[in-house]
PDB file of N, CA, C and O in Angstrom:
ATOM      1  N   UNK A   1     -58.382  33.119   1.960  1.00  0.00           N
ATOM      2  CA  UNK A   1     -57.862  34.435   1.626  1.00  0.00           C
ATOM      3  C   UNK A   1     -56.475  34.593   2.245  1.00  0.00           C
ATOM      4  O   UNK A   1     -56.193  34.378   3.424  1.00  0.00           O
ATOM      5  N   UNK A   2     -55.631  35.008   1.258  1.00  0.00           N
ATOM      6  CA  UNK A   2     -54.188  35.119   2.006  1.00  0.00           C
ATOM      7  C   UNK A   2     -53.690  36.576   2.721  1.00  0.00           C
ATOM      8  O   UNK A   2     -54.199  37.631   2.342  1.00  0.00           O
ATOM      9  N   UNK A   3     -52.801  36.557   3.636  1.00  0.00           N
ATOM     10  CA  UNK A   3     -52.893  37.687   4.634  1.00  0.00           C
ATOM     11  C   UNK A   3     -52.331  38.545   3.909  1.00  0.00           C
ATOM     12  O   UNK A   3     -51.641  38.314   2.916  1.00  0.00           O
ATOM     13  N   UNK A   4     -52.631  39.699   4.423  1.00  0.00           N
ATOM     14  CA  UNK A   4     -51.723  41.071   3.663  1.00  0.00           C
ATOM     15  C   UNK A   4     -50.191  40.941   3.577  1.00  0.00           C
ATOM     16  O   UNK A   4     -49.456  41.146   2.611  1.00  0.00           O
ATOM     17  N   UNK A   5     -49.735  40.335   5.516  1.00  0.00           N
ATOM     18  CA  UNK A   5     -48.410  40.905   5.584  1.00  0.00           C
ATOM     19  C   UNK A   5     -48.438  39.535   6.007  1.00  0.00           C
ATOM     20  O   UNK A   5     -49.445  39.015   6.488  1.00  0.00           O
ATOM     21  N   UNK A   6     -47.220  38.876   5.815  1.00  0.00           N
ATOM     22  CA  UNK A   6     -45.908  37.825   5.847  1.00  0.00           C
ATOM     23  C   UNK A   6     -44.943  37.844   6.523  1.00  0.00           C
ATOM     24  O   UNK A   6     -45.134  38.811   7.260  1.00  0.00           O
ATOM     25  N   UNK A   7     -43.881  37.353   6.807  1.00  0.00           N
ATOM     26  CA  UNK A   7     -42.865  36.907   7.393  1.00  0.00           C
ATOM     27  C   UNK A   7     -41.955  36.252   6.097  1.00  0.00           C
ATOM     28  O   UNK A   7     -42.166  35.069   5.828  1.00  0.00           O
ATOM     29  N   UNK A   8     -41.243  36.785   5.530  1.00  0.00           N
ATOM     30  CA  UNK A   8     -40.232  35.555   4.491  1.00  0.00           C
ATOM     31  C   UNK A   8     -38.941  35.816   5.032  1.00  0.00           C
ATOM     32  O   UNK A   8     -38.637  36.667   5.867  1.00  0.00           O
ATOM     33  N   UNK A   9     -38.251  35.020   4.484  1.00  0.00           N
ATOM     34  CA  UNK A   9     -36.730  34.813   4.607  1.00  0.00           C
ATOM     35  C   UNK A   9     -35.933  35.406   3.661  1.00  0.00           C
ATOM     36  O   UNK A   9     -35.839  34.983   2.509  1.00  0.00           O
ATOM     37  N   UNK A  10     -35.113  36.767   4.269  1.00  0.00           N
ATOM     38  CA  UNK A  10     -34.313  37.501   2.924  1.00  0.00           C
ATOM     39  C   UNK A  10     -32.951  36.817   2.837  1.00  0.00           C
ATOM     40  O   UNK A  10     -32.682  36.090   3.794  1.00  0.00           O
ATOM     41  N   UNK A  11     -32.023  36.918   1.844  1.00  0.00           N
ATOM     42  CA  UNK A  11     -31.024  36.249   1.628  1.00  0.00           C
ATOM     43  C   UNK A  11     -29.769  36.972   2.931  1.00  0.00           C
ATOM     44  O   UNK A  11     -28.576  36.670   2.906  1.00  0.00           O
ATOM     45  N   UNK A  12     -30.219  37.673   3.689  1.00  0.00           N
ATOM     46  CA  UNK A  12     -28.847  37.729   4.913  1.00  0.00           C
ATOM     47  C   UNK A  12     -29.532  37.290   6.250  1.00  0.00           C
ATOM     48  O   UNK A  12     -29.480  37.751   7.390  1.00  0.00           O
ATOM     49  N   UNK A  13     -30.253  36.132   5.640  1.00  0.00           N
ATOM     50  CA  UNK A  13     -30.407  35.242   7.156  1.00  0.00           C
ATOM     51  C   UNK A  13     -31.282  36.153   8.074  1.00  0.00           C
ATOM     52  O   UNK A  13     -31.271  35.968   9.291  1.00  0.00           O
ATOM     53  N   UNK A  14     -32.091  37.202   7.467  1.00  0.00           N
ATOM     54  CA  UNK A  14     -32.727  37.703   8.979  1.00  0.00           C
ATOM     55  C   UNK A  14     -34.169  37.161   7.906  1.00  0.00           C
ATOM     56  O   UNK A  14     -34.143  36.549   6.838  1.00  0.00           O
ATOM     57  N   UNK A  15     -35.404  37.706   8.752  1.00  0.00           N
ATOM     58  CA  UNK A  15     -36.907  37.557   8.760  1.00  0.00           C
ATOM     59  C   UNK A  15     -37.254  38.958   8.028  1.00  0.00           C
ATOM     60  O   UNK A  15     -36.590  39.931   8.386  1.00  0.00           O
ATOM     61  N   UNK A  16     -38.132  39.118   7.141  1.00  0.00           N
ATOM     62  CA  UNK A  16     -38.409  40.393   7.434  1.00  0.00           C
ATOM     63  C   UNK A  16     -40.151  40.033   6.593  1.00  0.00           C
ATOM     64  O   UNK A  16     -40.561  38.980   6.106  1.00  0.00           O
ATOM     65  N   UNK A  17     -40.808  41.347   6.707  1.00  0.00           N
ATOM     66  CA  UNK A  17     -42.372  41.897   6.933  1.00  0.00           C
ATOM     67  C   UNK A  17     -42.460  42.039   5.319  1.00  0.00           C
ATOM     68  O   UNK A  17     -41.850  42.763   4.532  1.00  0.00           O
ATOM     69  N   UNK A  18     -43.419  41.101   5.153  1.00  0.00           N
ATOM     70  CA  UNK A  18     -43.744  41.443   3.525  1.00  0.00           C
ATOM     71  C   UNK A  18     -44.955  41.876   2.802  1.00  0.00           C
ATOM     72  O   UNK A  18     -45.674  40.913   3.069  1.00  0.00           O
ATOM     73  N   UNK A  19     -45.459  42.414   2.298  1.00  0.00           N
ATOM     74  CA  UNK A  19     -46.770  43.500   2.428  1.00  0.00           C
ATOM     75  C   UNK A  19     -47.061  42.727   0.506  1.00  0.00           C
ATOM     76  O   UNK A  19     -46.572  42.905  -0.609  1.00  0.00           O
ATOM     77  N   UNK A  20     -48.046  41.940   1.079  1.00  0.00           N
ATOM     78  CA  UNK A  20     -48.466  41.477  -0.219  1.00  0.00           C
ATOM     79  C   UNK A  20     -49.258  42.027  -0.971  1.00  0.00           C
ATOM     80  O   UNK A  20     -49.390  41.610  -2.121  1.00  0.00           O
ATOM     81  N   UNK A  21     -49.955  43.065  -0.516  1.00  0.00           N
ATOM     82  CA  UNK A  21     -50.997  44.373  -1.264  1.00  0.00           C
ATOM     83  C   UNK A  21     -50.262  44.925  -2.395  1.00  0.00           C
ATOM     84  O   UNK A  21     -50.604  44.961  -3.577  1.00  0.00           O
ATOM     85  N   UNK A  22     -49.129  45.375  -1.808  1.00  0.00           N
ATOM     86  CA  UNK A  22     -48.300  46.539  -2.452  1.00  0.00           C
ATOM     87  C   UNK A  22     -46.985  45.674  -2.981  1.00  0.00           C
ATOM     88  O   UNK A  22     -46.109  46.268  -3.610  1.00  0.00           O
ATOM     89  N   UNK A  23     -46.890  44.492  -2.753  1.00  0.00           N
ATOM     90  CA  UNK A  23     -45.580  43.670  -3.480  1.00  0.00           C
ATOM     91  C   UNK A  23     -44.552  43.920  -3.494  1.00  0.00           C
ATOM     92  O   UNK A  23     -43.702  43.570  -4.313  1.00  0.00           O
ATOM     93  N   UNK A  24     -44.371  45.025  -1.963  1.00  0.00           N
ATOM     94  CA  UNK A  24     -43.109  45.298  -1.386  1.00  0.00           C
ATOM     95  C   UNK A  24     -43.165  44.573   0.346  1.00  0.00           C
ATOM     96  O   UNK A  24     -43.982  43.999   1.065  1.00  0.00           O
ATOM     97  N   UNK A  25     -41.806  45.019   0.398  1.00  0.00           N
ATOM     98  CA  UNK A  25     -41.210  44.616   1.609  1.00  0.00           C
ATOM     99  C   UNK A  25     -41.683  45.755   3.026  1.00  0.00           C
ATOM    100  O   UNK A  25     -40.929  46.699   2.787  1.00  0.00           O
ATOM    101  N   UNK A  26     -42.380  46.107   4.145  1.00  0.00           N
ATOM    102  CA  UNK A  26     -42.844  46.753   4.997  1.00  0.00           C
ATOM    103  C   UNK A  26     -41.682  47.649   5.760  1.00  0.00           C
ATOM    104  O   UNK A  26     -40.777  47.164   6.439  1.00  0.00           O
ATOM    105  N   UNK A  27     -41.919  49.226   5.476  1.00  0.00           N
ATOM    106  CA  UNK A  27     -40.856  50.272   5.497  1.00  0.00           C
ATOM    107  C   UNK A  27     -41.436  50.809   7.044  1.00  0.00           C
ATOM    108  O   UNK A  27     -42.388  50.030   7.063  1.00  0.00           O
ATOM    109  N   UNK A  28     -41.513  51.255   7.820  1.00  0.00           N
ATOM    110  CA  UNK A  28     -41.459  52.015   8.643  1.00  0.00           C
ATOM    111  C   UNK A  28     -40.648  52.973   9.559  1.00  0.00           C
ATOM    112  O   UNK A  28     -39.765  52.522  10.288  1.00  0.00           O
ATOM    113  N   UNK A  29     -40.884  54.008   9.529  1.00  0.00           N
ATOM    114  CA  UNK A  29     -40.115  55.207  10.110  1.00  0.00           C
ATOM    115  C   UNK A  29     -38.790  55.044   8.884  1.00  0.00           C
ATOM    116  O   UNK A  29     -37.722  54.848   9.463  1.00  0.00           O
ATOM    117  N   UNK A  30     -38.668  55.078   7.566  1.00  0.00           N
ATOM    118  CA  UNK A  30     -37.860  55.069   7.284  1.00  0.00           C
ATOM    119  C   UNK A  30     -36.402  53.653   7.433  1.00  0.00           C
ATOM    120  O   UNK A  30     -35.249  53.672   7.003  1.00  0.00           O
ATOM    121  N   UNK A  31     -37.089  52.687   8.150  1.00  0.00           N
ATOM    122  CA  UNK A  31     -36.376  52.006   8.631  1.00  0.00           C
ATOM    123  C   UNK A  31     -37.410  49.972   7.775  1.00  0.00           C
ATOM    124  O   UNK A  31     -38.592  49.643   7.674  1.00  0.00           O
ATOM    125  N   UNK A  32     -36.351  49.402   7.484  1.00  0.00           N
ATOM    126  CA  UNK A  32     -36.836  47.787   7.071  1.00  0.00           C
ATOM    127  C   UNK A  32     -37.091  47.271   8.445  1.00  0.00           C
ATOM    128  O   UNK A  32     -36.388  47.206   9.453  1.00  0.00           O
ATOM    129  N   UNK A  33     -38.618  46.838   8.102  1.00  0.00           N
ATOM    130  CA  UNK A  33     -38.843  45.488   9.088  1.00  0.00           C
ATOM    131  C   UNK A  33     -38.596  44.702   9.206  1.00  0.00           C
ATOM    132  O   UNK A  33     -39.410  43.896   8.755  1.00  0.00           O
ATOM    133  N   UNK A  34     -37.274  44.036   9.901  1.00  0.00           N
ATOM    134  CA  UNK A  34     -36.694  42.907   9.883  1.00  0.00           C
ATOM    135  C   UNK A  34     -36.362  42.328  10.842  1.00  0.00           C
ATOM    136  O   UNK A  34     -36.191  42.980  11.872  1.00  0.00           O
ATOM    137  N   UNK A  35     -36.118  40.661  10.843  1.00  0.00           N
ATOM    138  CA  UNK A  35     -36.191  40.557  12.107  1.00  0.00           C
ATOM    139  C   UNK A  35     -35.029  39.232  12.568  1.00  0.00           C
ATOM    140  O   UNK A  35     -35.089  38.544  11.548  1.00  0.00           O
ATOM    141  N   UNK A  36     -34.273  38.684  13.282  1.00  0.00           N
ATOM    142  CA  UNK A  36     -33.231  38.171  13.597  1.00  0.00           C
ATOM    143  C   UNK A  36     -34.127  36.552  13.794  1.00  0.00           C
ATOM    144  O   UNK A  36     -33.396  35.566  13.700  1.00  0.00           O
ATOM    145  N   UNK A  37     -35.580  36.291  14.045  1.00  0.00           N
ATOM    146  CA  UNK A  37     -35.732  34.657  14.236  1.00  0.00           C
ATOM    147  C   UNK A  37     -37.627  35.219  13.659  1.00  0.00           C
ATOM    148  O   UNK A  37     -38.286  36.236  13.875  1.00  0.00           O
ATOM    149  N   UNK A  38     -37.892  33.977  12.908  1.00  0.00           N
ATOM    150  CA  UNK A  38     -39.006  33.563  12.289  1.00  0.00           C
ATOM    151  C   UNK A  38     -40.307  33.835  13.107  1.00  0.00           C
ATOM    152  O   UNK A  38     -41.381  34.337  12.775  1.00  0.00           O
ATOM    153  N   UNK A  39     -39.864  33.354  14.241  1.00  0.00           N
ATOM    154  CA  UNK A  39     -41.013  33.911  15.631  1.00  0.00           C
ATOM    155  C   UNK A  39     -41.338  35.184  15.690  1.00  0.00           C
ATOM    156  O   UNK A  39     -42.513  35.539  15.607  1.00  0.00           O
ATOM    157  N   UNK A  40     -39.940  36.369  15.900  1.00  0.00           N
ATOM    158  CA  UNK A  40     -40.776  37.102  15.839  1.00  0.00           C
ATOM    159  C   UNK A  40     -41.481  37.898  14.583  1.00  0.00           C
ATOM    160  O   UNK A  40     -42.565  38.482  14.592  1.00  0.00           O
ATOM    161  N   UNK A  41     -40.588  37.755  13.546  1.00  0.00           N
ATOM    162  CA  UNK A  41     -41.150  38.029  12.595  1.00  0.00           C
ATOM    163  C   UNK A  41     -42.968  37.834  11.983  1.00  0.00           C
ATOM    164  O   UNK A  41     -43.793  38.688  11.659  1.00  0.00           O
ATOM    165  N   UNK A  42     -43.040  36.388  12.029  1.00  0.00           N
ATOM    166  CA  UNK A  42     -44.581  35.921  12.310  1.00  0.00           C
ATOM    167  C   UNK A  42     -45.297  36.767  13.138  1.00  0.00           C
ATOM    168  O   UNK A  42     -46.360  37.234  12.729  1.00  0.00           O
ATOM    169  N   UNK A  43     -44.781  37.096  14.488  1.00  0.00           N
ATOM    170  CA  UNK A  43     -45.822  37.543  15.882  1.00  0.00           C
ATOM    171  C   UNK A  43     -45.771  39.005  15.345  1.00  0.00           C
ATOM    172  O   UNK A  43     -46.708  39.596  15.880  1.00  0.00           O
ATOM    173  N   UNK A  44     -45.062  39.875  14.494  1.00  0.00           N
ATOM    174  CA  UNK A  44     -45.347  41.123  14.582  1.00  0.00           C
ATOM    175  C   UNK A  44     -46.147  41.349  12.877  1.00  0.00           C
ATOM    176  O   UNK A  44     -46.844  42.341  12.663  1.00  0.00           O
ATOM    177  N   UNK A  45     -45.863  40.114  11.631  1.00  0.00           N
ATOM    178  CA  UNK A  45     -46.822  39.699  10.745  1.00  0.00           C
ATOM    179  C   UNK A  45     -48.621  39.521  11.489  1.00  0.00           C
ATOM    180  O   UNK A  45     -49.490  40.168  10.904  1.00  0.00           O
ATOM    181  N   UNK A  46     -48.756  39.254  11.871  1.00  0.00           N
ATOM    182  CA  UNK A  46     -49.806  38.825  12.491  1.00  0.00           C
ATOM    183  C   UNK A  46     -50.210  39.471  13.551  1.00  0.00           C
ATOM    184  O   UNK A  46     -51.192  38.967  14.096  1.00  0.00           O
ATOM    185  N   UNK A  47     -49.843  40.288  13.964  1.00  0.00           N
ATOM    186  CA  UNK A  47     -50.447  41.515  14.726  1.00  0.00           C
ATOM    187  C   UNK A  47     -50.693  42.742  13.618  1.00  0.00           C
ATOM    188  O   UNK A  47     -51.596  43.540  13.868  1.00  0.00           O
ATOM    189  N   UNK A  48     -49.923  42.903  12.419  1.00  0.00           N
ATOM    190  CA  UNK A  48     -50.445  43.883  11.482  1.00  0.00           C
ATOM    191  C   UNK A  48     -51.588  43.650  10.946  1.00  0.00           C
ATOM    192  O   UNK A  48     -52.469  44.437  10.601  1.00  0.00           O
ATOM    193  N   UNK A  49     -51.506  42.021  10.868  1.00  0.00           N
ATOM    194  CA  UNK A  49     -52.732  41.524   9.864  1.00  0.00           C
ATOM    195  C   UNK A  49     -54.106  41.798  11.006  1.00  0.00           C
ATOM    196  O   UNK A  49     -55.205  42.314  10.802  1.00  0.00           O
ATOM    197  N   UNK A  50     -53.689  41.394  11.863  1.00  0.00           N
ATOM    198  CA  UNK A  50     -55.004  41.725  13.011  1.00  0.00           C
ATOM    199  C   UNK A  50     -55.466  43.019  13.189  1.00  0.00           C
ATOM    200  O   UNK A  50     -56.564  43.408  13.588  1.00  0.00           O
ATOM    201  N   UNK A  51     -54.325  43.734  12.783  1.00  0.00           N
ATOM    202  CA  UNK A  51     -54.497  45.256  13.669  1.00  0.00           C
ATOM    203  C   UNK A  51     -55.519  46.066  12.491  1.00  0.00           C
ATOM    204  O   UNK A  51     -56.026  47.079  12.974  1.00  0.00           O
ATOM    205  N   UNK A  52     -55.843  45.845  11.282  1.00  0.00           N
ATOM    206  CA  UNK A  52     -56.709  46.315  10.705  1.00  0.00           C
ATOM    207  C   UNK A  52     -57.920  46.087  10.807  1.00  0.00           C
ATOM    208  O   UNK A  52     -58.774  46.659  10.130  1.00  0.00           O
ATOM    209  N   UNK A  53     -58.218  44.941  11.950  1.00  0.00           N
ATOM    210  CA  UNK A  53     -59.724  45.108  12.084  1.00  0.00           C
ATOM    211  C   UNK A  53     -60.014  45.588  13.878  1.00  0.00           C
ATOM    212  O   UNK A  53     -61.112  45.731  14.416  1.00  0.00           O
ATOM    213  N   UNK A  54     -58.737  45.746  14.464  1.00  0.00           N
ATOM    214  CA  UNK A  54     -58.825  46.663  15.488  1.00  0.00           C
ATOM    215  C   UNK A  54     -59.140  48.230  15.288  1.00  0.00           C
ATOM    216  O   UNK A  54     -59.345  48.960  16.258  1.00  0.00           O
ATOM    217  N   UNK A  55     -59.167  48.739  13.834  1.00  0.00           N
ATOM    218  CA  UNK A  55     -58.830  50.375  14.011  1.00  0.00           C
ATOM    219  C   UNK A  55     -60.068  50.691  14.357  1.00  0.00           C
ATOM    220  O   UNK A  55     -60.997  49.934  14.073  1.00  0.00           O
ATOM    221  N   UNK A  56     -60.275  51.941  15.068  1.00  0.00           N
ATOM    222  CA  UNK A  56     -61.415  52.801  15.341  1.00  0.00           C
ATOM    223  C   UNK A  56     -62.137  52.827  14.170  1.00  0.00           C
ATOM    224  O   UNK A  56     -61.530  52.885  13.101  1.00  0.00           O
ATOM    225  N   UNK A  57     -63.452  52.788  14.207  1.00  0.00           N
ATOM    226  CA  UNK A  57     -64.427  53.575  12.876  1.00  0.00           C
ATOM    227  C   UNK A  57     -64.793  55.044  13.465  1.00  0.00           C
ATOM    228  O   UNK A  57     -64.989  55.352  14.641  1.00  0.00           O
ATOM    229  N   UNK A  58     -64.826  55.848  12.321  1.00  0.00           N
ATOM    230  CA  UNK A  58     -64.775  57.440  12.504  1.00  0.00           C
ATOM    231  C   UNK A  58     -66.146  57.487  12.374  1.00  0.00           C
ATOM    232  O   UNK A  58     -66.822  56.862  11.557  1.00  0.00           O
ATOM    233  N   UNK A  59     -66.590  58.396  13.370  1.00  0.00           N
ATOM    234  CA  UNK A  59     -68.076  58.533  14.046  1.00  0.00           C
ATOM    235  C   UNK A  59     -68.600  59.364  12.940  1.00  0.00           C
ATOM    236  O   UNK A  59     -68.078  60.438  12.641  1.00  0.00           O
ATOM    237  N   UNK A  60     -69.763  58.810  12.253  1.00  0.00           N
ATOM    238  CA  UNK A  60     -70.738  59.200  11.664  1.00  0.00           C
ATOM    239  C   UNK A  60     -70.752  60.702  11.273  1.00  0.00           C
ATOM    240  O   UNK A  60     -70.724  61.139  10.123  1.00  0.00           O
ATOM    241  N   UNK A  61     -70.795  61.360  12.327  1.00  0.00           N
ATOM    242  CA  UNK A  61     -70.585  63.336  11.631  1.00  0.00           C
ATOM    243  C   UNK A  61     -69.305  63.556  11.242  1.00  0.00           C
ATOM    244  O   UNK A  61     -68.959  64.719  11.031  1.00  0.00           O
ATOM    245  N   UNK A  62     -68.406  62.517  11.082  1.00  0.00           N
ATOM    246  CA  UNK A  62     -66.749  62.887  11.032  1.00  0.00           C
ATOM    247  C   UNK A  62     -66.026  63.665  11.443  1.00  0.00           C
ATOM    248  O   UNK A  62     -65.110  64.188  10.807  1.00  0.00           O
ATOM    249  N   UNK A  63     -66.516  64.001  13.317  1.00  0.00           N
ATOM    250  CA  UNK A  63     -65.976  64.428  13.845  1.00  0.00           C
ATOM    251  C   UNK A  63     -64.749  63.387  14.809  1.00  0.00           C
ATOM    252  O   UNK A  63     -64.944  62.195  15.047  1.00  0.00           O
ATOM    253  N   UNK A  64     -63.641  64.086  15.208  1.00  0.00           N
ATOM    254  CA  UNK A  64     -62.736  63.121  15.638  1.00  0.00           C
ATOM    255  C   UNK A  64     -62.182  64.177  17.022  1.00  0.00           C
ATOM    256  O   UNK A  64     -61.691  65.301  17.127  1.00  0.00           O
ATOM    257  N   UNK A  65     -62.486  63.355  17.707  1.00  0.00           N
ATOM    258  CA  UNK A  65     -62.013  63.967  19.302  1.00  0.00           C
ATOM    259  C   UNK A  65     -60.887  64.547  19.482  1.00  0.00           C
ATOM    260  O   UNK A  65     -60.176  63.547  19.387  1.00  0.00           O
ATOM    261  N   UNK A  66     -60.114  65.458  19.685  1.00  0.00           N
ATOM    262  CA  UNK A  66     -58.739  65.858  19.551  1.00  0.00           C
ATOM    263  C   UNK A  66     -58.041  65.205  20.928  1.00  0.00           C
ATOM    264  O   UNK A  66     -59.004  64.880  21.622  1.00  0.00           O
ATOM    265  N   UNK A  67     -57.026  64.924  21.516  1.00  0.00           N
ATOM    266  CA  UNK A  67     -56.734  64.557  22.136  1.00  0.00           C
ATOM    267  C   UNK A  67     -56.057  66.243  23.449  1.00  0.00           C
ATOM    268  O   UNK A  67     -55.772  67.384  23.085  1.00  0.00           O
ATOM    269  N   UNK A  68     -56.033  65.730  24.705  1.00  0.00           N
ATOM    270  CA  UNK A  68     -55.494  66.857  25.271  1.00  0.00           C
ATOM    271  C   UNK A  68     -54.143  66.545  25.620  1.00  0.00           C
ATOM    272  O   UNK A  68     -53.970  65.360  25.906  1.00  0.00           O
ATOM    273  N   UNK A  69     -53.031  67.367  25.679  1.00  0.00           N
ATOM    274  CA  UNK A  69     -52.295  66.978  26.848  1.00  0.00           C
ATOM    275  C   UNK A  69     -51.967  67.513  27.879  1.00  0.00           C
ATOM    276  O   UNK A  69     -52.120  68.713  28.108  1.00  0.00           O
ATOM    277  N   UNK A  70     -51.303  66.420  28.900  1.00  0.00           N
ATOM    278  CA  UNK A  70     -51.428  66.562  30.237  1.00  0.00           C
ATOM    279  C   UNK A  70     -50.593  67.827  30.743  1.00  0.00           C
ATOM    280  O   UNK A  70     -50.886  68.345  31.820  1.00  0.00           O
ATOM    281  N   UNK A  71     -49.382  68.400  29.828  1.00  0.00           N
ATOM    282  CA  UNK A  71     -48.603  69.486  30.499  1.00  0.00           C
ATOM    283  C   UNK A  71     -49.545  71.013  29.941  1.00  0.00           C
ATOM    284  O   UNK A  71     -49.202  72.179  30.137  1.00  0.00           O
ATOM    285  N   UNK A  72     -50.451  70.654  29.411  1.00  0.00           N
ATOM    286  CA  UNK A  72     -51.060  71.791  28.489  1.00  0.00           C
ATOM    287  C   UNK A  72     -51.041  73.038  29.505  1.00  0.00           C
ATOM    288  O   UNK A  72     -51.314  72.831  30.688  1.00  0.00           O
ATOM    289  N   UNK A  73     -50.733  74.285  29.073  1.00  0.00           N
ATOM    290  CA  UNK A  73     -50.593  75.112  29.902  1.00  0.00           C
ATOM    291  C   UNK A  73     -49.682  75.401  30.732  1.00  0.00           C
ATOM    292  O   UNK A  73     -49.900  76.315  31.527  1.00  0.00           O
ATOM    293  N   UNK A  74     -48.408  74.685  30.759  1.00  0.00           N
ATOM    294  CA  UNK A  74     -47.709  74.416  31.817  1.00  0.00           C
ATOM    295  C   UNK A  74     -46.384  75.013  31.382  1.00  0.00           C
ATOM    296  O   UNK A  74     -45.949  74.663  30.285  1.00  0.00           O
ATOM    297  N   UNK A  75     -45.784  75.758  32.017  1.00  0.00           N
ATOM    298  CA  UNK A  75     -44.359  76.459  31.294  1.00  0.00           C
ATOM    299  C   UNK A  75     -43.359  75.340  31.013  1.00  0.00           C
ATOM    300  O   UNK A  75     -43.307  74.353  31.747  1.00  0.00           O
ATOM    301  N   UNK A  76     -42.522  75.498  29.897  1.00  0.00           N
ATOM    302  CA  UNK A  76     -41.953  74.083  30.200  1.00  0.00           C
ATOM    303  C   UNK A  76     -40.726  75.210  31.085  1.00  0.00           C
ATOM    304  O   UNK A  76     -40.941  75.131  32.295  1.00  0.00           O
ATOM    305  N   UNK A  77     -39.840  75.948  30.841  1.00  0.00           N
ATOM    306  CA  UNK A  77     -39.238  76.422  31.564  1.00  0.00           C
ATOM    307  C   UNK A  77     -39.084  76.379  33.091  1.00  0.00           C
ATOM    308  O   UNK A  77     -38.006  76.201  33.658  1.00  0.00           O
ATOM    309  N   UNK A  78     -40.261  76.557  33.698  1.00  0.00           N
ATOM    310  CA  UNK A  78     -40.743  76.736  35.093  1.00  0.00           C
ATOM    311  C   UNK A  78     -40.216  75.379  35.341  1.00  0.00           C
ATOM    312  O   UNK A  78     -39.225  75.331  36.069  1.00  0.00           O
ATOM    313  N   UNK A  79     -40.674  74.283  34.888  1.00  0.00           N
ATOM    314  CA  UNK A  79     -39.944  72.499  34.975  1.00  0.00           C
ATOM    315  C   UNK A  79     -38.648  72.471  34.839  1.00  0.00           C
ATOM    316  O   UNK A  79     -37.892  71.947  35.658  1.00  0.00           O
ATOM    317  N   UNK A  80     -38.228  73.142  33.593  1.00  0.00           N
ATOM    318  CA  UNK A  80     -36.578  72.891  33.763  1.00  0.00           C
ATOM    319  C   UNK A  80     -35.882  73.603  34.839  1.00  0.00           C
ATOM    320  O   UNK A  80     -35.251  72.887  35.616  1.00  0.00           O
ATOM    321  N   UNK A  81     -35.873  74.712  35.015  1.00  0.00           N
ATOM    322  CA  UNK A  81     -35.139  75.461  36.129  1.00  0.00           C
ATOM    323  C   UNK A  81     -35.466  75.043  37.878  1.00  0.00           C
ATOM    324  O   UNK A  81     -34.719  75.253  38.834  1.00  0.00           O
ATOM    325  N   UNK A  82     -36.912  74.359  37.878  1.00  0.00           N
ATOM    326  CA  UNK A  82     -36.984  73.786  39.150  1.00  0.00           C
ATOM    327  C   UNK A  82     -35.837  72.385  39.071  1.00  0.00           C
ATOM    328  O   UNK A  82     -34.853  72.345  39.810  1.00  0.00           O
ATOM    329  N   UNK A  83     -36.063  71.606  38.356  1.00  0.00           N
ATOM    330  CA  UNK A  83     -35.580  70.560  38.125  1.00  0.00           C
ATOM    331  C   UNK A  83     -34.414  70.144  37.852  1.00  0.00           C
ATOM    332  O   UNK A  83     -34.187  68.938  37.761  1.00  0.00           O
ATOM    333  N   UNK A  84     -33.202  71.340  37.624  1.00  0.00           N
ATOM    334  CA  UNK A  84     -32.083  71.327  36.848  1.00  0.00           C
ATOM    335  C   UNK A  84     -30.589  71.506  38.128  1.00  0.00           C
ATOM    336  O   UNK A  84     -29.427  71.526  37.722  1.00  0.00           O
TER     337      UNK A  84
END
Protein backbone atom coordinates (compact mmCIF):
# COMPACT_ATOMS: atom_id res chain seq x y z
CA UNK A 1 0.00 0.00 0.00
CA UNK A 2 1.48 3.32 -0.95
CA UNK A 3 1.76 6.20 1.66
CA UNK A 4 -0.56 9.10 1.64
CA UNK A 5 2.18 11.78 1.80
CA UNK A 6 5.64 11.85 -0.16
CA UNK A 7 8.56 13.81 -0.48
CA UNK A 8 9.15 14.71 -4.48
CA UNK A 9 11.39 16.99 -6.11
CA UNK A 10 9.76 20.35 -7.50
CA UNK A 11 11.47 21.99 -10.40
CA UNK A 12 13.28 24.96 -8.02
CA UNK A 13 15.48 22.44 -6.44
CA UNK A 14 13.68 22.36 -3.05
CA UNK A 15 11.68 19.00 -1.56
CA UNK A 16 8.29 19.44 -0.98
CA UNK A 17 5.09 17.24 0.80
CA UNK A 18 2.89 15.52 -1.63
CA UNK A 19 -0.56 14.33 -0.52
CA UNK A 20 -1.41 11.47 -2.78
CA UNK A 21 -5.18 11.18 -1.52
CA UNK A 22 -6.05 14.49 -2.81
CA UNK A 23 -3.34 14.72 -5.86
CA UNK A 24 -2.15 17.88 -4.53
CA UNK A 25 0.86 19.25 -3.08
CA UNK A 26 0.46 19.67 1.20
CA UNK A 27 -0.75 23.45 2.11
CA UNK A 28 -0.52 24.40 5.63
CA UNK A 29 -1.28 27.58 7.49
CA UNK A 30 -1.67 28.95 4.16
CA UNK A 31 1.89 28.35 3.52
CA UNK A 32 3.73 25.21 0.83
CA UNK A 33 5.47 22.44 2.48
CA UNK A 34 8.70 22.60 1.28
CA UNK A 35 11.78 21.77 2.04
CA UNK A 36 15.64 22.76 1.17
CA UNK A 37 17.23 18.70 1.42
CA UNK A 38 15.37 15.27 0.74
CA UNK A 39 16.01 14.29 4.48
CA UNK A 40 14.03 16.47 5.74
CA UNK A 41 11.44 16.40 3.55
CA UNK A 42 11.11 12.40 3.94
CA UNK A 43 11.36 12.82 8.03
CA UNK A 44 8.40 15.27 8.09
CA UNK A 45 6.59 12.83 4.98
CA UNK A 46 6.73 10.15 7.34
CA UNK A 47 5.79 11.56 10.46
CA UNK A 48 2.38 12.68 8.66
CA UNK A 49 2.04 9.27 7.37
CA UNK A 50 2.55 7.96 11.00
CA UNK A 51 0.71 10.62 12.66
CA UNK A 52 -2.69 9.23 11.51
CA UNK A 53 -2.53 6.29 13.45
CA UNK A 54 -1.32 8.32 16.48
CA UNK A 55 -4.69 10.46 16.65
CA UNK A 56 -6.86 10.09 19.73
CA UNK A 57 -10.17 7.96 19.21
CA UNK A 58 -13.21 10.05 20.49
CA UNK A 59 -14.69 8.32 23.54
CA UNK A 60 -17.71 6.41 22.92
CA UNK A 61 -20.51 9.09 24.37
CA UNK A 62 -18.71 11.73 22.12
CA UNK A 63 -17.87 13.59 24.72
CA UNK A 64 -14.45 15.49 24.38
CA UNK A 65 -12.69 16.97 27.44
CA UNK A 66 -12.31 20.71 27.00
CA UNK A 67 -9.04 21.75 27.83
CA UNK A 68 -8.33 24.47 30.78
CA UNK A 69 -6.03 27.20 30.82
CA UNK A 70 -3.48 27.99 33.12
CA UNK A 71 -4.02 32.02 33.26
CA UNK A 72 -7.87 31.32 33.47
CA UNK A 73 -9.17 33.90 35.69
CA UNK A 74 -6.28 35.91 35.83
CA UNK A 75 -6.38 39.73 34.78
CA UNK A 76 -4.20 40.01 31.99
CA UNK A 77 -3.78 43.72 32.87
CA UNK A 78 -2.78 43.12 36.54
CA UNK A 79 0.45 41.10 34.53
CA UNK A 80 1.12 43.83 32.28
CA UNK A 81 1.32 46.80 34.61
CA UNK A 82 3.25 44.65 37.26
CA UNK A 83 5.58 43.64 34.62
CA UNK A 84 6.01 46.69 32.40
Amino acid sequence: MKDRFEAIPNPSCRFEIWDNESGEPVVRHGRLLTFASAKSATRIAGFLNGSRSLRRPVPPNGALRTATSACEGVNPMRFWIRNS
